[in-house]
C-alpha positions as CSV (number, residue, x, y, z in Angstrom):
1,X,54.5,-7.3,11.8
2,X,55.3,-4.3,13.5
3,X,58.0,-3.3,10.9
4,X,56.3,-4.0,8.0
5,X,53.6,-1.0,9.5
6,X,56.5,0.9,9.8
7,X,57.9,0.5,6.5
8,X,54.3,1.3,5.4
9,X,53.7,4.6,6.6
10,X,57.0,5.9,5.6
11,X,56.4,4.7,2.4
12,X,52.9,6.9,2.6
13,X,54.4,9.8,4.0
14,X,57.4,9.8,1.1
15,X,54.8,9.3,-1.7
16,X,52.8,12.6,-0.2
17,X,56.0,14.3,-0.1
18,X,57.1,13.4,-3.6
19,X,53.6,14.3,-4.6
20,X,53.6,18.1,-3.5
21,X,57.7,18.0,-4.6
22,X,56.9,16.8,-8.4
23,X,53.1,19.2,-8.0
24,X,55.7,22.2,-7.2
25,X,58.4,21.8,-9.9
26,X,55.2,21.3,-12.6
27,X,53.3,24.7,-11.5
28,X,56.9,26.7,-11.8
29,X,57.5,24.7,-15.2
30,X,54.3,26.0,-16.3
31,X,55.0,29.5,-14.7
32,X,58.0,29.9,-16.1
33,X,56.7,28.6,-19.9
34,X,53.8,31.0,-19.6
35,X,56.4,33.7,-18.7
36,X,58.4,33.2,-21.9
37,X,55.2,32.5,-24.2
38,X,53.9,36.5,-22.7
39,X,57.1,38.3,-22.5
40,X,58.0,37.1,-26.1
C-alpha cells in the first residue's frame, strides 16, 4: 500500500513537470513563429 502512494505522487509530480516542460517549448514555438511572421 505504501508503494503504490509512492508511485502515485511521483507520477503527479512528473505530469506537473511535463506540463510546464511541453507549456514552455509551445509559448517559444509560438514566439519564435510570431518572430518570423513580423520580421518577414
Amino acid at each position: 500500500m505504501e508503494n503504490q502512494r509512492d508511485q502515485n505522487s511521483f507520477w503527479t509530480k512528473y505530469r506537473k513537470f511535463a506540463t510546464t516542460e511541453i507549456l514552455m517549448y509551445l509559448i517559444m514555438i509560438i514566439g519564435i513563429g510570431l518572430g518570423i511572421v513580423i520580421l518577414s
